[in-house]
mmCIF file as Biopython writes it, N, C-alpha, C and O atoms, coordinates in Angstrom:
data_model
#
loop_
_atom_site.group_PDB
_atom_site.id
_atom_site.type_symbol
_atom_site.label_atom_id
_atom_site.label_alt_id
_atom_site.label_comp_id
_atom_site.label_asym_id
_atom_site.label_entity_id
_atom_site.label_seq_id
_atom_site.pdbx_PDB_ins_code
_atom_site.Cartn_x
_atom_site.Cartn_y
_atom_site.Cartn_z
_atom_site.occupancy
_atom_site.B_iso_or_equiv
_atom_site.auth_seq_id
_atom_site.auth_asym_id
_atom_site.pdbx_PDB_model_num
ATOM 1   N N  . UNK A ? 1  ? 0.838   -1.193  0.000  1.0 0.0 1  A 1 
ATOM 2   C CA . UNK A ? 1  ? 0.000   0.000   0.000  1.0 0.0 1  A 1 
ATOM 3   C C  . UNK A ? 1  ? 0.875   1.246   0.000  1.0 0.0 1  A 1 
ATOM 4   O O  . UNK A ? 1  ? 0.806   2.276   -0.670 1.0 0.0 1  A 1 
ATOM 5   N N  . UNK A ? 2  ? 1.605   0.902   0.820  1.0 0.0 2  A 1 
ATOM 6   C CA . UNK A ? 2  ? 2.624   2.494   0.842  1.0 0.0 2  A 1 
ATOM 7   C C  . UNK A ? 2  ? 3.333   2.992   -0.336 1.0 0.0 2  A 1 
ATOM 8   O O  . UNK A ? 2  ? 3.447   4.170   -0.677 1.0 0.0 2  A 1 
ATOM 9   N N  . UNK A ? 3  ? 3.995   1.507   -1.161 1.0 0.0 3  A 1 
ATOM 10  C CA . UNK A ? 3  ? 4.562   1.966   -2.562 1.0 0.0 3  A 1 
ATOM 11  C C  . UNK A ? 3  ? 3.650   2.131   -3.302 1.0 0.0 3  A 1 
ATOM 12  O O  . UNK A ? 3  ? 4.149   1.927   -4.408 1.0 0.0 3  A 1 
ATOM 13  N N  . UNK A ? 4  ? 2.139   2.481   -3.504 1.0 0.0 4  A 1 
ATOM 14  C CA . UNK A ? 4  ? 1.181   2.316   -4.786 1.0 0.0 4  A 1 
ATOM 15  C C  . UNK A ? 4  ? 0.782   3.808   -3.952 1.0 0.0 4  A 1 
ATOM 16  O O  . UNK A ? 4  ? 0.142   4.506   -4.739 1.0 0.0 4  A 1 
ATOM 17  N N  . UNK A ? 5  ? 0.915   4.323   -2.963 1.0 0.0 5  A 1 
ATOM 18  C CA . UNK A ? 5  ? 0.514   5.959   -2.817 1.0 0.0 5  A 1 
ATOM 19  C C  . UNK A ? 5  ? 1.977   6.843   -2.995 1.0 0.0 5  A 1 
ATOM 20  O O  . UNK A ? 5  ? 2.046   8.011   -3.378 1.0 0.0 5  A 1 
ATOM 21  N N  . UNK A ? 6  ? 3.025   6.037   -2.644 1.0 0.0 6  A 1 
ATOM 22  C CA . UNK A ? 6  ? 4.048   6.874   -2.895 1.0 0.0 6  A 1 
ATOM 23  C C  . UNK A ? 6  ? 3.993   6.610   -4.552 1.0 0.0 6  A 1 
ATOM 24  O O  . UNK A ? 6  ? 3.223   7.423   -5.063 1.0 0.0 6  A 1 
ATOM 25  N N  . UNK A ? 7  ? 4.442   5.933   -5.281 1.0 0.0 7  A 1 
ATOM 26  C CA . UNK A ? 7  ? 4.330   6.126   -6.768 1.0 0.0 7  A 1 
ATOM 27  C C  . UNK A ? 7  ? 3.036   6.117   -7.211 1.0 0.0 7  A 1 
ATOM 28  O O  . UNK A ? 7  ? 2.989   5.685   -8.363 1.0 0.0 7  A 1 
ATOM 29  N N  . UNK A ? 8  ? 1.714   6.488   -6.664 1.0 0.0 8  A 1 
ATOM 30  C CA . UNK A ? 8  ? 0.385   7.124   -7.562 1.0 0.0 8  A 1 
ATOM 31  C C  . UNK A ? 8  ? 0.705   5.547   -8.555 1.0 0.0 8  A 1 
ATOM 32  O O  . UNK A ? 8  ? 1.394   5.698   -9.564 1.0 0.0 8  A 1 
ATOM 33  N N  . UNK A ? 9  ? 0.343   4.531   -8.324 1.0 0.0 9  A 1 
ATOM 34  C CA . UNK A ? 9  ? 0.129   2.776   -8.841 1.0 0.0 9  A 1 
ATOM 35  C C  . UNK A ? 9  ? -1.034  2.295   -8.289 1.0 0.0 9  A 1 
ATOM 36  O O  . UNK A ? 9  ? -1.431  2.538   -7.149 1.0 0.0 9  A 1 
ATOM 37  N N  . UNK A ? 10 ? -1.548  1.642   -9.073 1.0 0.0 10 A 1 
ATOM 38  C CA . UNK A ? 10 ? -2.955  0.849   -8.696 1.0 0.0 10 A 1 
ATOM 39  C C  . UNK A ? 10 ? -2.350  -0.320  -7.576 1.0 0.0 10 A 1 
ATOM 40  O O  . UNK A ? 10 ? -1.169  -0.642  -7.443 1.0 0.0 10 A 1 
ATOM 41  N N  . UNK A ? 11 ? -3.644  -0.896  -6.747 1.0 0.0 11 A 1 
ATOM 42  C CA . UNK A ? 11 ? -2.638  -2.096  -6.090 1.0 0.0 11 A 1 
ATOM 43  C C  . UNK A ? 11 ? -3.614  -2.908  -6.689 1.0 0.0 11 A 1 
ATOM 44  O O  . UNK A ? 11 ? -4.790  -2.700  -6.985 1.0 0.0 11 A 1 
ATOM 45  N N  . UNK A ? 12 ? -2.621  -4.203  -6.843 1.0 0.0 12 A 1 
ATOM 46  C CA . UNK A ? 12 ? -3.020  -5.847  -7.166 1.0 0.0 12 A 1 
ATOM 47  C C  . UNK A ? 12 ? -3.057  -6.560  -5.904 1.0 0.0 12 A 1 
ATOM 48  O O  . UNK A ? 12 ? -2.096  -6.989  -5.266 1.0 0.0 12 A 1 
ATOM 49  N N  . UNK A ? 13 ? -4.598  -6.647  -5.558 1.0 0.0 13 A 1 
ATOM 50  C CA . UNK A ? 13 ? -4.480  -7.545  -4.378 1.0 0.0 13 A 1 
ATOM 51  C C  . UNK A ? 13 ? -5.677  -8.177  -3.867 1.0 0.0 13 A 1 
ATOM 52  O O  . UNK A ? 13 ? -6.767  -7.692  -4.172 1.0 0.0 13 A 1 
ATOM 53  N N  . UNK A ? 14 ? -5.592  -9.438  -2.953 1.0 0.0 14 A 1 
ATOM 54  C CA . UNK A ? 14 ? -6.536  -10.612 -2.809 1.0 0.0 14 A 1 
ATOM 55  C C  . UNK A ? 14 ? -7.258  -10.478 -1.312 1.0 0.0 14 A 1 
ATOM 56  O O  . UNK A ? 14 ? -8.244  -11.081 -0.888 1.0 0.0 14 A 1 
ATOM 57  N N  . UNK A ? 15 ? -6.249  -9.270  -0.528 1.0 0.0 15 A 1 
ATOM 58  C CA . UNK A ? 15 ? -6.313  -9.804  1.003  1.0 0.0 15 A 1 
ATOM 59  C C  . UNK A ? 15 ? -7.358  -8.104  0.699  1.0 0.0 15 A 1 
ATOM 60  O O  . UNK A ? 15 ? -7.108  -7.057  0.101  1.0 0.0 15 A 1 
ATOM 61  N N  . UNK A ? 16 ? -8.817  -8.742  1.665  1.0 0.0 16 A 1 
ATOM 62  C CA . UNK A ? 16 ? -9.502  -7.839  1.680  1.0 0.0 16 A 1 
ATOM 63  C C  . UNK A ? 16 ? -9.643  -6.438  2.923  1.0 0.0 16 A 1 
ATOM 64  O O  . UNK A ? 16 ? -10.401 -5.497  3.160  1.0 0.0 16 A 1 
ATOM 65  N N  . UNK A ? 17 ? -8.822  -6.834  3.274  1.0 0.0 17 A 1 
ATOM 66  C CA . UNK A ? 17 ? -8.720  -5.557  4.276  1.0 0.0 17 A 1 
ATOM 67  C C  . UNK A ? 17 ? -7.311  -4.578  3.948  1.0 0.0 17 A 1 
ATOM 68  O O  . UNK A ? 17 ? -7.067  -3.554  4.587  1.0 0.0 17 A 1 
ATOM 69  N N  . UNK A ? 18 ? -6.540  -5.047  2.951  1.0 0.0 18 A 1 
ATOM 70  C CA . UNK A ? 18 ? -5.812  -4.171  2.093  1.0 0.0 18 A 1 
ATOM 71  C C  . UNK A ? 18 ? -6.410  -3.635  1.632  1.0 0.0 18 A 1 
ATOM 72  O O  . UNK A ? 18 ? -6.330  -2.439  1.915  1.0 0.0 18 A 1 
ATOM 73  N N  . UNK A ? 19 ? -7.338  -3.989  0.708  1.0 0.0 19 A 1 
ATOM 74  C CA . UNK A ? 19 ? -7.849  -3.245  -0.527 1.0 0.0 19 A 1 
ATOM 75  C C  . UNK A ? 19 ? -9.047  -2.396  0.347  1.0 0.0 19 A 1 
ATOM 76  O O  . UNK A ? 19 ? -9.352  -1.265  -0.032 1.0 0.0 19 A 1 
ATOM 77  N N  . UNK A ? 20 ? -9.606  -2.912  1.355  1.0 0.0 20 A 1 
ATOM 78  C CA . UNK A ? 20 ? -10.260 -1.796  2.137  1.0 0.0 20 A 1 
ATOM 79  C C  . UNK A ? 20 ? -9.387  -0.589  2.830  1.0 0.0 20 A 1 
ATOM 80  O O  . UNK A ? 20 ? -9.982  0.452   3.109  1.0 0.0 20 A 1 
ATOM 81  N N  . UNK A ? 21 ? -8.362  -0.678  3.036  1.0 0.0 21 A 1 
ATOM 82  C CA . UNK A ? 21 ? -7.316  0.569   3.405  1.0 0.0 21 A 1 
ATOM 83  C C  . UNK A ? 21 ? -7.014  1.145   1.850  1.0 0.0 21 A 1 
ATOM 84  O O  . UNK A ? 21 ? -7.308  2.291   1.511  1.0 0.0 21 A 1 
ATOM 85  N N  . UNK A ? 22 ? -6.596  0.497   1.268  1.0 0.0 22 A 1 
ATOM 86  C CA . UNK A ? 22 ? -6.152  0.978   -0.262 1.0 0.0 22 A 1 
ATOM 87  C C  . UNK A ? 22 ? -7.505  2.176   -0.776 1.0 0.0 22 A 1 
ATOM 88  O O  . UNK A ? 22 ? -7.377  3.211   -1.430 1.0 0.0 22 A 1 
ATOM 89  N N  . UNK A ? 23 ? -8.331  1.772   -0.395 1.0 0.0 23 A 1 
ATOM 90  C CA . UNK A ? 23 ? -9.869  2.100   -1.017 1.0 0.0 23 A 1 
ATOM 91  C C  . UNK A ? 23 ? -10.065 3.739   -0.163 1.0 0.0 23 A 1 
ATOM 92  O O  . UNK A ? 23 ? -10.338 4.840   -0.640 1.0 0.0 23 A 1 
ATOM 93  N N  . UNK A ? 24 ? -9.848  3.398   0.977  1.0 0.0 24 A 1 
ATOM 94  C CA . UNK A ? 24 ? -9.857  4.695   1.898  1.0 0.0 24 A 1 
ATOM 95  C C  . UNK A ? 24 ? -8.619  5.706   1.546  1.0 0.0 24 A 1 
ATOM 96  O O  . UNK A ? 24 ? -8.664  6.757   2.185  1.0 0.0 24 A 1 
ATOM 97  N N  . UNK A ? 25 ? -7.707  5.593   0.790  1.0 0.0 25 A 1 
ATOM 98  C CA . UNK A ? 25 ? -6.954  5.964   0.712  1.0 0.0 25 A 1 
ATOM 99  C C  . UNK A ? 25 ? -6.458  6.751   -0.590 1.0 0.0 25 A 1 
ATOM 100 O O  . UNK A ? 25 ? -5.534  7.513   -0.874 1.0 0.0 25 A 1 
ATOM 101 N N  . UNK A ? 26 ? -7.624  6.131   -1.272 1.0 0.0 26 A 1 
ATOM 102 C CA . UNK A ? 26 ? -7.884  6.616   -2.433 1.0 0.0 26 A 1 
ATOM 103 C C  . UNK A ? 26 ? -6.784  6.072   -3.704 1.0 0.0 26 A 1 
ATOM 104 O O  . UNK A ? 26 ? -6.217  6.739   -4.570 1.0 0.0 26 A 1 
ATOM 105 N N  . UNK A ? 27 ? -6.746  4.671   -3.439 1.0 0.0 27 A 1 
ATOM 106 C CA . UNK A ? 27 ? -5.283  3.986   -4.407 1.0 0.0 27 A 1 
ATOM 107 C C  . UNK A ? 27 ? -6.683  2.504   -5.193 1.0 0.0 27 A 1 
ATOM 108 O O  . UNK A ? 27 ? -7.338  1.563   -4.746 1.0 0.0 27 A 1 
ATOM 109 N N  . UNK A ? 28 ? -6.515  3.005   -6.168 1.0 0.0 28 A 1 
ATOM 110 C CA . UNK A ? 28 ? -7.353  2.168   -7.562 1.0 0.0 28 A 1 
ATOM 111 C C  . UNK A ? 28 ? -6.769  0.697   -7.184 1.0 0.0 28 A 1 
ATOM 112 O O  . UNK A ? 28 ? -5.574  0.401   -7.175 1.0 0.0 28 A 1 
ATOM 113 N N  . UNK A ? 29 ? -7.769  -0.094  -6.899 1.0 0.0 29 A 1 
ATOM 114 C CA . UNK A ? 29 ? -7.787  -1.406  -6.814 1.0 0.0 29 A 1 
ATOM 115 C C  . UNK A ? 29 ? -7.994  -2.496  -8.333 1.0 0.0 29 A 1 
ATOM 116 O O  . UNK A ? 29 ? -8.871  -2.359  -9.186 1.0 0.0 29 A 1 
ATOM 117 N N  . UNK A ? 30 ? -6.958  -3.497  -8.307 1.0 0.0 30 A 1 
ATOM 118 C CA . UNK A ? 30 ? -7.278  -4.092  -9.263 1.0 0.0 30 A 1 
ATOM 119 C C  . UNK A ? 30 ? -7.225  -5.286  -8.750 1.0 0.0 30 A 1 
ATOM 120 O O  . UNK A ? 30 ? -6.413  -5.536  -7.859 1.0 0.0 30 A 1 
ATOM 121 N N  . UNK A ? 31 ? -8.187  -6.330  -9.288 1.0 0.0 31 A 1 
ATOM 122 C CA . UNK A ? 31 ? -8.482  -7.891  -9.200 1.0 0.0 31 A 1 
ATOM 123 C C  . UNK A ? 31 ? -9.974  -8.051  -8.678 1.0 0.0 31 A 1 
ATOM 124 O O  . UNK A ? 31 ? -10.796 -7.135  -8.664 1.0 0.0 31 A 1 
ATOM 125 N N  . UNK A ? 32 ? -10.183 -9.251  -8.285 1.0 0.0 32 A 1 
ATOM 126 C CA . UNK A ? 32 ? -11.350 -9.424  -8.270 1.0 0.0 32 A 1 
ATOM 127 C C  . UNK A ? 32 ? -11.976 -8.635  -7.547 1.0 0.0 32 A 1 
ATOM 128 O O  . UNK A ? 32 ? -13.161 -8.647  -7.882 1.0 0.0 32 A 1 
ATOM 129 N N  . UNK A ? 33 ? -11.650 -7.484  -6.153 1.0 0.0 33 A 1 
ATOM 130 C CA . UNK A ? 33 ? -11.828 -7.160  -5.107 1.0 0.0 33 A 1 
ATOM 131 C C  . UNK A ? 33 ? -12.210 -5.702  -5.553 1.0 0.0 33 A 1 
ATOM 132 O O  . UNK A ? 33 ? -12.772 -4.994  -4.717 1.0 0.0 33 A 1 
ATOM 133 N N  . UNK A ? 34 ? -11.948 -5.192  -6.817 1.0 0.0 34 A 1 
ATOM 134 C CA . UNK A ? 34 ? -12.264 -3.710  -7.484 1.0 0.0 34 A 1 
ATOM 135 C C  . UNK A ? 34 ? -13.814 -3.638  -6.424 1.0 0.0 34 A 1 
ATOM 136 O O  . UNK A ? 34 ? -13.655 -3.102  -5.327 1.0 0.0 34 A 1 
ATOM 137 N N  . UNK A ? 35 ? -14.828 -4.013  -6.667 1.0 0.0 35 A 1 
ATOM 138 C CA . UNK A ? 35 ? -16.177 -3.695  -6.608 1.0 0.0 35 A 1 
ATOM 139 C C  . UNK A ? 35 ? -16.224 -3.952  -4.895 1.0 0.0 35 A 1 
ATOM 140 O O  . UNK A ? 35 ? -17.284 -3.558  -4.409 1.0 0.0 35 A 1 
ATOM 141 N N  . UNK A ? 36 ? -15.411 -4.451  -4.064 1.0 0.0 36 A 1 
ATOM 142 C CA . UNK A ? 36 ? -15.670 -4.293  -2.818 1.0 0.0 36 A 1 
ATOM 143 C C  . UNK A ? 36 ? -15.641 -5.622  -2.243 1.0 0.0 36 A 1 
ATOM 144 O O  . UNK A ? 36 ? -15.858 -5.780  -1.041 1.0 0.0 36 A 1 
#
């Protein structure tokens, strides 16, 4: 998470409470987990 806000990068990821921080954070989610 920290390298996809420091370089402005989407994150690729499975574990859903990443992509719920990623999401708050305003960093574009990609994989199955886009929609929540």
């Amino acid at each position: 998470l920290s390298l996809a806000l420091e370089r402005t990068l989407p994150l690729a990821t499975l574990d859903r409470r990443l992509a719920a921080a990623a999401r708050a954070e305003g960093v574009e989610i990609l994989g199955p987990l886009v929609n929540g």
